[in-house]
N, C-alpha and C positions, 0 to 999 in steps of 0.2 A: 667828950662823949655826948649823943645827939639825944636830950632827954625822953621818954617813954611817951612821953603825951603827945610830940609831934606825930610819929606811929599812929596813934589814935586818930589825928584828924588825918591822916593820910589814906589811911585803910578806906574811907568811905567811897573819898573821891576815886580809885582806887576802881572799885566794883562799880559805880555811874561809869565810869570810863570802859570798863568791860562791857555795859549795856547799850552802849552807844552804838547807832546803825553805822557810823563812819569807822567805829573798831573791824580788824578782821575776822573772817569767820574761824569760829576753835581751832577749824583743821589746818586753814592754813597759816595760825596764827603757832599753832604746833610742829608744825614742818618749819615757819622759820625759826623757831628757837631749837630742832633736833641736830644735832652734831653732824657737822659734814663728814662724809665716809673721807679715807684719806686712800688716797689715791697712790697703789704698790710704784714703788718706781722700777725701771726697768731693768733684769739685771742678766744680762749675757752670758754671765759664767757660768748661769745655771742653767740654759736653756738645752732642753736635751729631746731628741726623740724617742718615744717610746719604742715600745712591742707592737706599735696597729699601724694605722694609716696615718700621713703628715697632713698637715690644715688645707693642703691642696686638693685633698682627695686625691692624688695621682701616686705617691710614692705609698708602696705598701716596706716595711723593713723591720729584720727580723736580727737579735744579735743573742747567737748560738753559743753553748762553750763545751770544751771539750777537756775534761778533770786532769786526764793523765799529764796533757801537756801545757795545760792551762792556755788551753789555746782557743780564742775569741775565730769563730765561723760566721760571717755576714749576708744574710739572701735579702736581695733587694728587688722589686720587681714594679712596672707601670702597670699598676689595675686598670687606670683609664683606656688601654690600648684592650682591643674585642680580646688579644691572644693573651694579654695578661705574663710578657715574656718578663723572665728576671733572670740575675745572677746569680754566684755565688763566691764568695769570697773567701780565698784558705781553709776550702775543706779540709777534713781530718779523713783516712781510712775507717778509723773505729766508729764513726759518727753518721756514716756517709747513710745508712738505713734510714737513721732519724732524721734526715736533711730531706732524704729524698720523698719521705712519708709526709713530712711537713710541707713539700711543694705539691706532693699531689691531694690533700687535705683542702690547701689554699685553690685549688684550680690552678696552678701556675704553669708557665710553659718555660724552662732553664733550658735558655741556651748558652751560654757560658760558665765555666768554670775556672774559679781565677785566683793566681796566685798571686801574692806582693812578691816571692824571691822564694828560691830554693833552701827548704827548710832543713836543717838539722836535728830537731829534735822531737819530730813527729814524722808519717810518710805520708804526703798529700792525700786526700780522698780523688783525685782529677780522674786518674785512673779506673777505676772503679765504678766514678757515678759515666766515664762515658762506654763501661761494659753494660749499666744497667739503664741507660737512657744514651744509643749511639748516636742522635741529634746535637746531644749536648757536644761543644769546642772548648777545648781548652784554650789558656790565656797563659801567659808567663813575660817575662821581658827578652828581648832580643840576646841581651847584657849576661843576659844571666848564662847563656851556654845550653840551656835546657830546651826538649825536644815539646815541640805543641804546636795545636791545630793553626793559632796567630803566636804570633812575635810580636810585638810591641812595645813602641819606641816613644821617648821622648815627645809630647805634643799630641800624643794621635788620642781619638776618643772613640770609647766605645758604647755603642749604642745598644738599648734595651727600649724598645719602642718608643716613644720621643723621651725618654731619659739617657745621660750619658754620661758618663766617669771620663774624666780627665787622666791622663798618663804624663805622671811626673817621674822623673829618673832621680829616686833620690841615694843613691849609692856610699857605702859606707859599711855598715854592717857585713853585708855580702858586697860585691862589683854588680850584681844586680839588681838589687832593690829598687823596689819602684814604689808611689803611692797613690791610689786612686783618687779622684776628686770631683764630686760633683759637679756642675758646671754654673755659671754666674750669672744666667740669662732669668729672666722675668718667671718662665715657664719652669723653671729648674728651681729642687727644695731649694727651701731657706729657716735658717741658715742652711752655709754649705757644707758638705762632709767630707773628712779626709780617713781613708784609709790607709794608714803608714807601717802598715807591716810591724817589721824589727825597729824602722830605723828608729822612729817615736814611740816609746811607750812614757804609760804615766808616771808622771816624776823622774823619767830616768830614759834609757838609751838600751837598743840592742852592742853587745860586744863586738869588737872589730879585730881580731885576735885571729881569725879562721876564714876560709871562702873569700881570698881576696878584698880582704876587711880593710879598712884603713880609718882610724880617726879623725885626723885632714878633712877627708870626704864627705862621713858621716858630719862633723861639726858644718861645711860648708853647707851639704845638702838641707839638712834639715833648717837653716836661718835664712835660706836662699827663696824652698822650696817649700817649705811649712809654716816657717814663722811670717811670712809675706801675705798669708791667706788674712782675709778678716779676721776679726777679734775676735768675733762669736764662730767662728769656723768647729765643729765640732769633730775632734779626735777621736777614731778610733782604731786602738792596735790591736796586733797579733794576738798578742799574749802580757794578763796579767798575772800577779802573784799576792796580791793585796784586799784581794775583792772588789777594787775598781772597777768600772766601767767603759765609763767616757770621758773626757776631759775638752778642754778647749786652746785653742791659740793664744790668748790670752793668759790664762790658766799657766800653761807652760813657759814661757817668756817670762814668766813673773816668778814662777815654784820651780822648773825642774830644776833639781840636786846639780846634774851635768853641765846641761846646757845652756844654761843661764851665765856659765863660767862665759871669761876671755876663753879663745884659740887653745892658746899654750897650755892652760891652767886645764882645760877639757881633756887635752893629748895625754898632760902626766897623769890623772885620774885611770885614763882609759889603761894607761900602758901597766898602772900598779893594780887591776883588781884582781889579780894572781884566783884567775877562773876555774875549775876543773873542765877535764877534757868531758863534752857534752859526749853522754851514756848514747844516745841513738846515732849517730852522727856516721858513724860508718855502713852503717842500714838506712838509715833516712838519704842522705845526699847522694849516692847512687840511683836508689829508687827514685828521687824526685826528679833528677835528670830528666826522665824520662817520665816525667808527671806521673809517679806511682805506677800505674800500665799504661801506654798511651796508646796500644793497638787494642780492639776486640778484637777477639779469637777469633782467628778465620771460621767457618763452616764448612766442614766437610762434605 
């Protein structure tokens, strides 16, 4: 133990040394003894877009939901562009009022309306918002068999003034399923965004039991065409049932229940989840054929 009396003669020397013109000054004699801030480290799994505008100031993006069917609606648009055009991604019919009030609130100009695949358990809004806005073009995939202004296939991209979603064919759920994807250039969000319909949802997978379904497909699509995206790639599906959101590439590769299985081990999950026969499905898949209404009413 260092006796009491050394203390004593230390202290003085001590305060002369504090007095000294070669000491530094309080302040910044204070700043270097203040704790360094620690510095967040980076973490992708969380990174999400909100409800406003991305760091770019270019993408504006908006993520809608719709109770009855738990069905997630996506309007994206380029504010930087003078027209301020955007999309809209898996309208609902019950919602289509509140979508279209919310684009013209924003100043937006929709000219597309877009589906991931013909839905079963809700009837598209496509119909509807192009009776109430006949500008707007419907979108669907080629695959899917269903009647719209484009078809689109595998590769092709579609633009929303220098913004544009990627068209990936991710097939499985339905024979048409596709997922939108923003694009990977310098100019384009980042991270990037995947719209996956059925085939990806969080934690889990759309059923492959109906509409030219196949688990084969779905397992191939989705590790081919989903899981290949960056890590931070940010997910977003059709339809939750948990209060989710978002999720990411990563995210899922690492937690989905399904798909995180081998091949085989996915097929028998998929073939045992003894589903009930989906309640709209006889009213929704004919309707959606034909994107809900795909004509407006002539005028007489």
């Amino acid at each position: 133990m260092v006796p009491l009396r050394f203390y004593r003669h230390l202290i003085p020397r001590l305060c002369a040394a504090a007095r000294s013109p070669f000491s530094p000054a309080p302040a910044a004699a204070a700043a270097a003894c203040a704790p360094r801030p620690i510095r967040s480290l980076p973490s992708l799994a969380m990174a999400a877009y909100g409800t406003g505008v991305s760091a770019d100031r270019r993408l504006l993006f908006r993520q809608l939901f719709e109770k009855e069917s738990s069905t997630y609606t996506y309007l994206l648009a380029d504010i930087a562009d003078p027209e301020k055009p955007a999309v809209l991604i898996d309208p609902v019919d019950r919602t289509v009022d509140r979508d279209l009030n919310l684009i013209k609130e924003l100043g937006l100009k929709l000219i597309y309306a877009m589906n991931t695949h013909v839905h079963a358990d809700h009837i598209t809004g496509t119909g509807l918002i192009k009776t109430k806005l006949p500008g707007a073009k419907s979108v669907i995939s080629k695959a899917s068999g269903a009647k719209a202004d484009r078809s689109v296939e595998h590769g092709e991209k579609i633009y929303f003034g220098n913004l544009f979603l990627e068209v990936r064919a991710t097939p499985g759920h339905t024979a048409g399923c596709v997922t939108y994807v923003t694009g990977d250039s310098d100019d384009q969000p980042s991270p990037r965004m995947a719209f996956t319909g059925d085939a990806l949802i969080i934690r889990g997978c759309g059923r492959t039991d109906f509409q030219g379904g196949s688990s084969d497909e779905l397992y191939q699509s989705v590790h081919s065409q989903i899981f290949t995206l960056p890590k931070d790639t940010l997910l977003y599906p059709a339809h939750d049932y948990k209060g989710f959101t978002v999720t990411t590439v990563e995210e899922e590769a690492a937690y989905n229940a399904r798909l995180t299985k081998d091949k085989e081990t996915f097929k028998t999950i998929m073939e045992n989840l003894n589903l009930s026969y989906p309640k709209m499905i006889d009213v929704a898949v004919p309707a959606n054929l034909v994107c809900g209404i795909q004509d407006p009413p002539s005028k007489v």
